[in-house]
N, C-alpha and C positions, 0 to 999 in steps of 0.2 A: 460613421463608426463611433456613435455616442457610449462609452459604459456605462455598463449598466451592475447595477450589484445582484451576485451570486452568491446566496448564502450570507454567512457573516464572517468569511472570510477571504473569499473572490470580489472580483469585479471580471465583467466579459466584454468584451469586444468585437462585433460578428463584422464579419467581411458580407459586402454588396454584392447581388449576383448570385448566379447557382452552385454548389459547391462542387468543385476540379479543379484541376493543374493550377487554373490562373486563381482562385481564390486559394489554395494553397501558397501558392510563391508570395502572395500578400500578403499571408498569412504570418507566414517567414521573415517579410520583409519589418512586420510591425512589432514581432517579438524583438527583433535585434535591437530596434532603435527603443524599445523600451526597456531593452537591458542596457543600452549605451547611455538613459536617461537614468537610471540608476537611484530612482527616485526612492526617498524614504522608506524603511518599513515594505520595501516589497523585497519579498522571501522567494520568490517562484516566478515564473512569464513560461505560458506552455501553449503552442501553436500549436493549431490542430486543422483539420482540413477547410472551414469557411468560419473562425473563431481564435480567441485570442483571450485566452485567461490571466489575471494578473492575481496571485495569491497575496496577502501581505497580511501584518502582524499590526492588528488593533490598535495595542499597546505602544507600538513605536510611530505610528503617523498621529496626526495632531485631530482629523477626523476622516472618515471617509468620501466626504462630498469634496474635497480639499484633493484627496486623489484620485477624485473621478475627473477634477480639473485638468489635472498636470497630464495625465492621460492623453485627457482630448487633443488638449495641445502638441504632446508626443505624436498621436496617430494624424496631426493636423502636415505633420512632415514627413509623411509616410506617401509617394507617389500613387495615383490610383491604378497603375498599370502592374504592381510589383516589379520585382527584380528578379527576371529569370540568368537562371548562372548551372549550366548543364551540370550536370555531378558525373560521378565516375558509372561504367556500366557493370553488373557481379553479373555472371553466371552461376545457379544457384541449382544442381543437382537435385532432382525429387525422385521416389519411387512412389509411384501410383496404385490406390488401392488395397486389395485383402487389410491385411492389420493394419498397415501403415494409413489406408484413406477407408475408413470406416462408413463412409457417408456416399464416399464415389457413386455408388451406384442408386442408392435417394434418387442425386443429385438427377443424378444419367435420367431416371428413372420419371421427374419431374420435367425435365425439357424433349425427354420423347427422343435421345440421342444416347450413341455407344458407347464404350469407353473410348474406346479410338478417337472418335470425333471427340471429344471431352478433353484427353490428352492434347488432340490435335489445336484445339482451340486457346487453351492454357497455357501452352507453352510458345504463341505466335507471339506477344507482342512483348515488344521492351516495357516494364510496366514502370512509372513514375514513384518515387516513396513520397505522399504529400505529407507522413509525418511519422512521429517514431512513440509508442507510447503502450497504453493498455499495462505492457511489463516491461523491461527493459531489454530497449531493441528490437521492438516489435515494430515490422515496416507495417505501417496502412499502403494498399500498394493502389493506385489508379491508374486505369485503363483495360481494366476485367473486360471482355465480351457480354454485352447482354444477352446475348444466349445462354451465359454462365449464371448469372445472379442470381442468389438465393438467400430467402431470407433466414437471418441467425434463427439457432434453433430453441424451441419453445422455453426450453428448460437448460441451463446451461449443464454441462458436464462438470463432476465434480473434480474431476481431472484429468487433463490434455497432455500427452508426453510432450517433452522440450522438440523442437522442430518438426513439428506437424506445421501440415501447410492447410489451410482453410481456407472457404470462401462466405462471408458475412454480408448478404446486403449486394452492394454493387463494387465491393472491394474484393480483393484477395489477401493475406499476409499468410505471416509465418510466426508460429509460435516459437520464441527463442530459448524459452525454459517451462519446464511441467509447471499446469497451472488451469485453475478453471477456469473453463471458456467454453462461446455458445457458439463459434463458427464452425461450420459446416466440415469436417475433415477428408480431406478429398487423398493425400498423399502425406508423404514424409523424409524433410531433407538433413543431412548428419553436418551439412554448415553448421559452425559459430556464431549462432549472432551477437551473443555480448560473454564479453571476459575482462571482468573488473581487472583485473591483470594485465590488460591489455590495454594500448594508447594507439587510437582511439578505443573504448572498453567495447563500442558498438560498431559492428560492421557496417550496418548502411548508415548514413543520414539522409535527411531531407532533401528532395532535390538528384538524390542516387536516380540511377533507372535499376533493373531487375529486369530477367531472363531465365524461366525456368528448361533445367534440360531435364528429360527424359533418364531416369540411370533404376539402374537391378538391384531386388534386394540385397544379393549378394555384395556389392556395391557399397548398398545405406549400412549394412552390416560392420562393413568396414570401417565408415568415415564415424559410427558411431563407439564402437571401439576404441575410438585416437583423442577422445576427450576423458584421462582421468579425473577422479576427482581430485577438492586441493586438498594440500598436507596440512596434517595438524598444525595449529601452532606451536613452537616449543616456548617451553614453560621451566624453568629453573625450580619456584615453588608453584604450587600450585593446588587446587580443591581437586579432587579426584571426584568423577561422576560413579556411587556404586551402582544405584538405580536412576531412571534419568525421570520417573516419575511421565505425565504426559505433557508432552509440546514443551518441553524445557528448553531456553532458548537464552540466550546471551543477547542483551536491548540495552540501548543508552536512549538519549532524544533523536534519532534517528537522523534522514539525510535532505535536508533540504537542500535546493537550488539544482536539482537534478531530473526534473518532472520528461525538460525537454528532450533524456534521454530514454525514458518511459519508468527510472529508477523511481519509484513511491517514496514518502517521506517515512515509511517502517517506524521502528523505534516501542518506545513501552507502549501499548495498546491503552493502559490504563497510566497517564505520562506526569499528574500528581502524584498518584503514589511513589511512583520509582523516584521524583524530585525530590522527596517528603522521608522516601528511605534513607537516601546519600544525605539528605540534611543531618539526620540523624548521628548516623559515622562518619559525620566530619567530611564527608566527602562535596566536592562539585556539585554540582544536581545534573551535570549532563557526565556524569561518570557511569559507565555501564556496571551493569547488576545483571541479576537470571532474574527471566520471567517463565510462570510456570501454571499450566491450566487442570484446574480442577484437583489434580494429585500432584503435588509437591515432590522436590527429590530427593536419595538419602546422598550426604554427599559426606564425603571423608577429607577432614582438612589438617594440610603436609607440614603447616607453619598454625603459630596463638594469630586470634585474627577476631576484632570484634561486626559485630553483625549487626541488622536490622533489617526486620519482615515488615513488610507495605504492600495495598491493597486488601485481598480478602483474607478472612480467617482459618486459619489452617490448621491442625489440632497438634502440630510439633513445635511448636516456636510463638512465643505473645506477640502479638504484633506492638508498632511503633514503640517500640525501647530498644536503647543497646545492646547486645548481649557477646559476651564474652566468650569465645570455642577457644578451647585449648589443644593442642597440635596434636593428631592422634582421632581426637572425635568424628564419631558418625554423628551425621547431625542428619534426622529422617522428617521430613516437614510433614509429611502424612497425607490425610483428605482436608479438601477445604470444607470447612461448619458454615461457610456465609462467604457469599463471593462467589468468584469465577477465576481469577488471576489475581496470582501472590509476586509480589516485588523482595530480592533480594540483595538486597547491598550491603558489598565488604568493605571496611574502611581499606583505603586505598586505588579501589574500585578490580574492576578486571580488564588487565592489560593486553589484551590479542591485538594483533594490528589492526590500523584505522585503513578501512578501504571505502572510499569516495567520501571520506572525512567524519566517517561513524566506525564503530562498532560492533553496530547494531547485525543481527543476523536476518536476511531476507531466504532464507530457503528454496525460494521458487530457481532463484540465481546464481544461489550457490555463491552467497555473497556474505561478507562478515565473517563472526563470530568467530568460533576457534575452527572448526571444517568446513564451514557454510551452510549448517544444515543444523537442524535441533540434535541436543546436547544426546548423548547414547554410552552406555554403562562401557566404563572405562577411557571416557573423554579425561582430558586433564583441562581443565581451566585457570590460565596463567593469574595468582596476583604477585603483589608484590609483597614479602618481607618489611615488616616497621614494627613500631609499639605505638601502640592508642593511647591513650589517658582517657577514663568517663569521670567527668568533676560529678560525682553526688550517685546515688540512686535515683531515676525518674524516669519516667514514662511518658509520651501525648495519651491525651484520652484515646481512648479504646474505641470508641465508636466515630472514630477522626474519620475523615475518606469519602470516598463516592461511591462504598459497596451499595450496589442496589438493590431492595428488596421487592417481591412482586407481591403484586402488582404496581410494574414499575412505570411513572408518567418522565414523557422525554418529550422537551422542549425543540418544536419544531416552527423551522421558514418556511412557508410551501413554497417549492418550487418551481420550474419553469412549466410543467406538465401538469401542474397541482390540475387546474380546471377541466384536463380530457380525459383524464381515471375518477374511475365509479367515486361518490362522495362519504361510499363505505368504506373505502379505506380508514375514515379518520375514525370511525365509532366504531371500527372490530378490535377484539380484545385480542391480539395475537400475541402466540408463545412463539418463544424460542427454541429452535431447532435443533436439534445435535448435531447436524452439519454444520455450524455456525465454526467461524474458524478464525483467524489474523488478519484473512481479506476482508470477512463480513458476517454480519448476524442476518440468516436466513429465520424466515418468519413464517411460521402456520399458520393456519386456517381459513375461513372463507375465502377462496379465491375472489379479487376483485376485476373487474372489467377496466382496460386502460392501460395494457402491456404490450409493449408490441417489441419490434425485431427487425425493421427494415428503417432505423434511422441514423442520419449521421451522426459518425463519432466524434465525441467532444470531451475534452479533459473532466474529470471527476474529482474527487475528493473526500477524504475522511469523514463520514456523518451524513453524505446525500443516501437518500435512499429509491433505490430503485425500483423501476415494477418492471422485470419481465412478461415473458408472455403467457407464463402460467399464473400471471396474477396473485404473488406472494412477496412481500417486497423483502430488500434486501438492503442492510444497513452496511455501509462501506467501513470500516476500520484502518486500521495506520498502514497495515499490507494491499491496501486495495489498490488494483488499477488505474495507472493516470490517467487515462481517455478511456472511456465507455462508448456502449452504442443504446442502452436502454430508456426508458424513459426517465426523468428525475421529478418525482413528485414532491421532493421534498427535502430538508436538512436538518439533521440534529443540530442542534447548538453548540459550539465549538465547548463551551462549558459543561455541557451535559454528556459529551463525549468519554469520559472516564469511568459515567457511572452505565452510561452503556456496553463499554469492556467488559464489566462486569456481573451483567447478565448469565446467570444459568439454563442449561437446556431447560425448558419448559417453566420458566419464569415469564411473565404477563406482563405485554406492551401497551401502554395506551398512549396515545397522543395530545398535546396542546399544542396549538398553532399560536406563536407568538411575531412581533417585527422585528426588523432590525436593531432598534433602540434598546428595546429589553434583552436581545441578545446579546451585544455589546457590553452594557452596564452586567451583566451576570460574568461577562467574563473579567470584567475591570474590578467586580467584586471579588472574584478568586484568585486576580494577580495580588491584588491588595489582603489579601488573608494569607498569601504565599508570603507576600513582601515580610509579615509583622511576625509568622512562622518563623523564618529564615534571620528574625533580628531574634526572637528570642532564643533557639540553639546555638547564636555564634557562639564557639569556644568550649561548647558544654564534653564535646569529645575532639577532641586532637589526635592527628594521625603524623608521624614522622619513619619516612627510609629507614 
């Protein structure tokens, strides 16, 4: 189990052997002991079915080959037999088919069998969860029938309602919240699988078994019924939403240390800017703001409150300076002129409650923010009450940031797939999609060769880019999926990841393929321009209760 580096900001770990039960429980056994090792600068450890991802921060280990060390040595205490330790057994109600299994009969239809025998087969064995990921609370379940297996579908859907039950490959799970995805939708069950709200927030873990039963629309009807959404937050003062402009969304730095429950590290998509915002008004830099795509919101504010616009240019507000709203004002941000996402931060930040230790709003989850869901005309958004002071007039330059302009070149690792997809990937000029969304920038044109759908799932991360099997790759973002099944040809640059946020539909991608080294040194050049930033605003605006 040597690591190996993933990206420039993983390192992996592969389990010995065919991937099952027993390379899962290994799997299990090596995360723990490398969260019990606790080793420097690691931010993340996310098991996955024959694999072992260690995420960790550049900036806080001393270098990489130093914790590819400490590592070895970790997995050198790791038994080669793992540690099996049964888990609890769910019975997990499904309704089979019409709307709810979209695909059922594909599927039926591909193995030369009924629905009867389909149900019959589906619902026989206890099935194993070997991990929890993709979104949070997503069981990978093992022990499917080879009869059943089918491989994810060409093109993934652009969106999956919350507890659909799918079959990907030679697994089964269950979607725990709406979300796109490529597995096969066979049925649909009104289970919980995660509620931040809840301790544990995820129904299964690792190790659970799974039992689907047979049950009636009328039934799913019901169980789906008995999940309302959450309540606002209340808010004393607060910005009132008049238009919520599009994907208006309440983001701090989002949630790390959470992969292993399939919870993403979310947060600002573009996570300079928003640092660079709060710098500004005196704020944290991990103080939450609204993030807002393409059209900005008009928002009405209840209390005096000074501000600052970051990332792209939006035709209501200058970007990078102070600015002053006095209580009463519609502040209308308008279209973005340049860019794709604008950063909004108010001195004192925005106070909604912290669930699993952010802010930040994940939508698919229904997590965060003030409802759990992007911002909607007549939201209130809680801050708090104070007085600012700005020492002077002044501004950052205007053209500060990572807005990218196209034809935009993004610095790339190949990755583990790089050499089995077409070598046209690297010289096609691809645009940006208007599907492109929080989980990821989907990419036109030439389809390339080297996509496929029938491989094991394994943690992902912010900036891999994947190639499905329609051969159009796809750039992961801060809402992506923790484990994948696609190929991974490749990694933006954790530094180049900002000015990928902001990307417009039909804006032009090109690629350079760089190493490790130079990926590093770009990001230790950008903490180091963050660091000399962040010394010359101290003080310049002061915020006080």
């Amino acid at each position: 189990m040597t690591p190996q580096p993933l990206g420039d900001t993983a390192v992996v770990m592969h389990i010995a052997g065919a991937p099952g039960d027993v390379s899962a429980e290994r799997a299990a056994a090596l995360a723990a002991a490398v969260g019990r090792a606790a080793a420097a600068g690691v931010v993340d450890v996310v098991p996955s079915l024959d694999r072992v991802t260690v995420v960790y921060d550049i900036l806080r280990i001393g270098s990489q080959a130093a914790l590819l060390a400490e590592l070895s040595k970790v997995a050198d205490t790791v038994p080669a037999a793992g540690v099996s330790a049964a888990g609890r057994l769910h019975e997990i109600p499904v309704c089979y088919g019409a709307e709810h299994g979209p695909d059922l009969d594909e599927v039926c239809q591909r193995h030369g069998i009924g629905r009867a025998r389909f149900i019959e087969l589906h619902t026989a064995p206890a099935y194993s969860v070997q991990a929890i990921g993709f979104v949070p609370g997503f069981p990978y379940l093992g022990g499917l029938s080879a009869e059943l297996a089918t491989p994810r579908r060409a093109t993934p859907r652009p969106m999956v309602p919350a507890g659909a039950v799918g079959i990907g490959a030679g697994q089964t799970g269950i979607y725990p919240c709406a979300t796109p995805g490529g597995w096969n939708l066979v049925g649909r069950t009104g289970a919980v699988l995660f509620d931040a709200g809840r301790e544990p927030a995820a129904l299964l873990r690792a190790g659970d078994r799974v039992r689907f039963v047979e049950t009636t629309a009328a039934d799913l009807t019901e169980m789906l019924a008995q999940s309302p959404p959450p309540a606002p937050a209340a808010a004393d003062t607060a910005i009132e939403v008049v238009r919520p402009g599009l994907a208006t969304s309440i983001q701090d730095l989002g949630r790390p240390g959470f992969r292993a429950m399939g919870v993403p590290l979310g947060g600002a998509a573009d996570a300079i800017a928003m640092r660079v915002a709060n710098l500004i008004v005196g704020n944290a830099e991990s103080a939450a703001g609204l993030e807002f795509t393409l059209v900005g919101p008009d928002l009405r504010f209840e209390c005096d409150a000074v501000v600052a616009l970051g990332g792209g240019e939006f035709a209501g507000l200058p970007r990078w300076r102070p600015v002053r709203v006095t209580a009463g004002t519609v502040l209308s941000l308008g279209h973005a002129r340049q860019g794709c996402r604008g950063y909004l931060a108010i001195a004192g930040g925005v106070t909604v409650p912290l669930r699993l230790g952010s802010r930040s709003t994940y939508a698919p989850a229904r997590l965060g923010g003030a409802t759990g869901a992007a911002l909607a005309a007549g939201d209130r958004v809680p801050i708090l009450p104070g007085a600012a002071t700005i020492r002077g007039a002044w501004s950052l330059a205007a053209d500060l940031g990572a807005t990218a302009r196209s034809p935009c070149e993004l610095r790339v690792i190949p990755g583990a797939h790089a050499d089995e997809s077409d070598t046209a990937v690297w010289r096609t000029a691809w645009r940006v999609s208007s599907r492109s969304d929080r989980m990821g920038i989907r990419l036109e044109g030439q389809p390339v060769s080297g996509g496929r759908a029938d491989m094991v799932s394994a943690a992902v991360l912010p900036g891999m880019i994947q190639l499905p099997p329609d051969g159009r790759p796809i750039i992961l973002l801060a809402d992506a999926q923790t484990i994948g099944g696609y190929p991974v040809i490749g990694q933006v640059i954790a530094a180049d990841l900002p000015r990928a946020a902001q990307l417009r539909p039909g804006d032009v991608v090109h690629w350079r393929q760089v190493g490790l080294a130079e990926a590093h040194a770009a990001l230790r050049e950008q903490a180091a321009w963050l660091a000399a930033l962040r010394e010359s605003l101290a003080g310049r605006v002061t915020w006080s209760a």
